[in-house]
MILUMDO-472243 format. One record per residue (C-alpha): x, y, z; residue in one letter. Coordinates in steps of 0.02 Angstrom, whole numbers, padded with zeros to 5 digits, always signed. Each point is the difference from the previous one (the first is absolute). Layout:
residues N
XYZA;...
***
This chain:
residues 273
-05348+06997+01184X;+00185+00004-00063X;+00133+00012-00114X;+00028-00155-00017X;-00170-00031-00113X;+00054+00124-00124X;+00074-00021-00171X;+00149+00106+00035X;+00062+00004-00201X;-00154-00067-00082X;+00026-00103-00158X;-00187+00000-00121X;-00043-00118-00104X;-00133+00041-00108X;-00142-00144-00052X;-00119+00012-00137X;-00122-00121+00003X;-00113-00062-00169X;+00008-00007-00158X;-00077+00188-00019X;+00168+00080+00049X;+00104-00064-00129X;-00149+00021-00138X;-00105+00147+00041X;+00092+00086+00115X;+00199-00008-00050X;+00038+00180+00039X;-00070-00063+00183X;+00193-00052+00037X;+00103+00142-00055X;-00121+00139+00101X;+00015-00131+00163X;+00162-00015-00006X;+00042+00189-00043X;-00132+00056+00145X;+00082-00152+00133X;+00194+00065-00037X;-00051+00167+00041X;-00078-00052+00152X;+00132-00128+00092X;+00137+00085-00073X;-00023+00201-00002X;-00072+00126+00134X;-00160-00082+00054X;+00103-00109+00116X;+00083+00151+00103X;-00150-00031+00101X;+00021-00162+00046X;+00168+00024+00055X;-00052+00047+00172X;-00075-00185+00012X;+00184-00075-00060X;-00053-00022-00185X;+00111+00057-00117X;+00015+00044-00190X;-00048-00203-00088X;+00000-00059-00187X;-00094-00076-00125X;+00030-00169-00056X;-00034-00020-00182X;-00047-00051-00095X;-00182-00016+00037X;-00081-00162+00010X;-00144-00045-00113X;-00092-00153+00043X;-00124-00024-00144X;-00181-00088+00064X;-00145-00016-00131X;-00107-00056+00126X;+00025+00114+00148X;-00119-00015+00163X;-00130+00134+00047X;+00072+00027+00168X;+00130-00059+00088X;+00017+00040+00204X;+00171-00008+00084X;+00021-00185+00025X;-00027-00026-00166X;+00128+00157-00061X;+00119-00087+00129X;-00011-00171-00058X;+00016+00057-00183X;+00155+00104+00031X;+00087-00152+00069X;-00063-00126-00130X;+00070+00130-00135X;+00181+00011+00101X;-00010-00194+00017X;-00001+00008-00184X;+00118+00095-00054X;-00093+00138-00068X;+00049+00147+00150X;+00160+00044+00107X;+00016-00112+00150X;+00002+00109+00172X;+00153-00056+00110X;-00028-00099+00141X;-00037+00135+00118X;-00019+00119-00114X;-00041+00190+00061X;+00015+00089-00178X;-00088-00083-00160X;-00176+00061-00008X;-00109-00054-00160X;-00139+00130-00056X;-00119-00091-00084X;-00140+00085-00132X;-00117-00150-00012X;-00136-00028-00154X;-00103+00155-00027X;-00146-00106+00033X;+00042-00043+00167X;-00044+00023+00152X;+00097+00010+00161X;-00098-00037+00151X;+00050+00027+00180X;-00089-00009+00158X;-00020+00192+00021X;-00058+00011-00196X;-00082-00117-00148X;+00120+00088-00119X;+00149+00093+00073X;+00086+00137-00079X;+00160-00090+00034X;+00103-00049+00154X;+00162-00091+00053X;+00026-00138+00092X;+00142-00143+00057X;-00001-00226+00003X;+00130-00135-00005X;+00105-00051-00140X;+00156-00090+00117X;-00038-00117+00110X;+00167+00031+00061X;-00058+00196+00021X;+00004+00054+00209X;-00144+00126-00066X;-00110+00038-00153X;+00122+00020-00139X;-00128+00039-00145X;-00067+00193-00015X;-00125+00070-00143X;-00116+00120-00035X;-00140-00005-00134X;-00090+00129-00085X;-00164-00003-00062X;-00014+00022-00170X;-00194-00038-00043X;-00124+00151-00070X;-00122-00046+00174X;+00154+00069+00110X;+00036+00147-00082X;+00144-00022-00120X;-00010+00027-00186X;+00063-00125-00119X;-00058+00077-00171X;+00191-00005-00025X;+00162-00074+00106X;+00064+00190+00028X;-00190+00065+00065X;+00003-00156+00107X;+00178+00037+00115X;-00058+00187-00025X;-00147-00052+00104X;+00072-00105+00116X;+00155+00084+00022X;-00084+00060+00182X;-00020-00177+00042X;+00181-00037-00061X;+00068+00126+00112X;-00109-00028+00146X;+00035-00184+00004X;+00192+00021-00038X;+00034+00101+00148X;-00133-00106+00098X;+00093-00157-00038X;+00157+00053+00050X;-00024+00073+00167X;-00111-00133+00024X;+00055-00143-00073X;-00099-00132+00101X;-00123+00074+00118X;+00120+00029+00137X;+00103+00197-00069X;-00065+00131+00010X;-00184+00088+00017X;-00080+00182+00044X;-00011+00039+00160X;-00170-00016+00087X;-00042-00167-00088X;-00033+00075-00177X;+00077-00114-00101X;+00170+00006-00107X;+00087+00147-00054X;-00108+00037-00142X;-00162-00042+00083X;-00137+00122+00039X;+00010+00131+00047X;+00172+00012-00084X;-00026-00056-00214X;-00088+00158-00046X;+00016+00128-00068X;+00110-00087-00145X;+00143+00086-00096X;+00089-00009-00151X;+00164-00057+00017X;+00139-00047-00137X;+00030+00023-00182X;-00169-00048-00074X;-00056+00044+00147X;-00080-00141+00089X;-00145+00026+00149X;+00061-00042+00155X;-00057+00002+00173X;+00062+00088+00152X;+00049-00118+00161X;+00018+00029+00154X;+00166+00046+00076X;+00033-00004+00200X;+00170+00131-00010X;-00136+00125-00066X;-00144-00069+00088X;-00100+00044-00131X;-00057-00088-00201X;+00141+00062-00121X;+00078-00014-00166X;+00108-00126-00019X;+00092+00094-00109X;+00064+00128+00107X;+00182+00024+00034X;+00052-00079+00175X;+00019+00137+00118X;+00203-00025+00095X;-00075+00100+00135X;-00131-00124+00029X;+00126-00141-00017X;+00126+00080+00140X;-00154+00028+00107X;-00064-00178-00018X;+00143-00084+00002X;+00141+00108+00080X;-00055-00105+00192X;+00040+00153+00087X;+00166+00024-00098X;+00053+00176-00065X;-00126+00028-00153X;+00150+00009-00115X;+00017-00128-00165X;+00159-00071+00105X;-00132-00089+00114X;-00047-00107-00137X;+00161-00084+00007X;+00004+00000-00194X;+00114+00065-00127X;-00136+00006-00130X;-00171+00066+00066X;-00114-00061-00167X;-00167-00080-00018X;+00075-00188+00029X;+00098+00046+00136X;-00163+00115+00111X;-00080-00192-00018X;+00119-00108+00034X;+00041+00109+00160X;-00219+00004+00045X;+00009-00202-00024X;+00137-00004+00141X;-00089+00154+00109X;-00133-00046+00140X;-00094+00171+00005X;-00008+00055-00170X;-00198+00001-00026X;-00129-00078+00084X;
***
């Protein structure tokens, strides 16, 4: 696992797919997009900083890809193959060839399902393919979120439905980039990504509105923890200090902010596990 198969400054694209979004479920958009800029762009992320992600942004405006006729299920082939036919035609933000950044979060028909091989109907989880030919590695990165009544989620209304999903929206987010394609970064003792069990639970309400959100694990703590916490310096100097005086000076920066604690765990070897 490494650094160099995270999304260091994550761009999201956000994907609503069927007709029921822009009919039924309008206010769907706004509470997504209110719930995802106060997730890649506020304090949740301070706790992916010790994996070299920092503070990202939201791309908008959202893109609504209107389907009268959606399938029942669609498995990740198909959610790959789909992506790329809808790039191919215009209709989303093409990822650079060897892109490490753009990451689409798609909220598919309410009536679908999502199966995997662990699951016939998946909460939601992210994954990685091809666009480029030209790419030296994968180069396309999404997550999807289950949005049907059999998972969980609630679409009696667009706000109900991010409200509950917005643990899903969070766990994938940070999931996707520290992870981007199977190769970042997981728990230790072969428990999955960093909001796997046992990390995930207990949620907690985080933001404005406030959303759910779960906790992840974090190796500088050793322990499941807020995201939103403020990043302990002291931890910093001791983690990355490589037997150097503990003083901010051994950072070798004149600015000692969010961006900067990243950029200088992306260029560490010993930072976490």
């Amino acid at each position: 696992m490494g650094r160099e198969h995270i999304l260091s400054k994550p761009r999201v694209v956000l994907i609503f797919w069927g007709s029921v979004y822009p009919l039924n479920l309008q206010d769907a958009m706004p509470a997504a997009q209110a719930c995802v800029k106060e997730l890649v762009g506020g304090r949740y992320m301070n706790g992916l900083v010790e994996y070299g992600v920092g503070r990202g942004s939201l791309v908008d405006p959202p893109v609504i890809i209107s389907d009268d006729s959606p399938p029942g299920s669609a498995d990740t082939s198909q959610i790959i193959d789909q992506l790329i036919a809808w790039i191919k035609a215009g209709g989303l933000p093409t990822p650079s060839v060897n892109e490490t950044n753009l990451v689409y979060m798609l909220f598919p028909p309410v009536t679908t399902l999502l199966p995997t091989t662990k699951h016939p109907n998946a909460a939601g989880y992210h994954s990685h393919g091809r666009f480029h030919a030209s790419s030296s590695s994968d180069d396309l990165f999404f997550a999807v979120i289950n949005t049907t009544k059999a998972s969980g989620a609630n679409p009696s209304s667009g706000k109900k439905l991010i409200e509950s999903v917005s643990v899903r929206i969070a766990h994938e987010l940070a999931e996707a980039c520290t992870d981007r394609d199977g190769q970042g970064f997981h728990q230790p003792g072969g428990h999955g990504e960093i909001c796997d069990k046992p990390c995930g639970h207990p949620h907690y309400l985080y933001g404005q509105e406030p959303w759910q959100v779960p906790v992840c694990w974090s190796y500088w703590h050793q322990a499941c923890i807020h995201s939103d916490q403020p990043v302990s310096l002291a931890t910093v100097l001791r983690v990355l200090a490589h037997g150097k005086k503990h003083r901010l000076r051994s950072l070798g920066v004149s600015d000692v902010g969010l961006e900067s604690i990243a950029s200088l765990v992306r260029s560490s070897t010993s930072a976490s596990g």
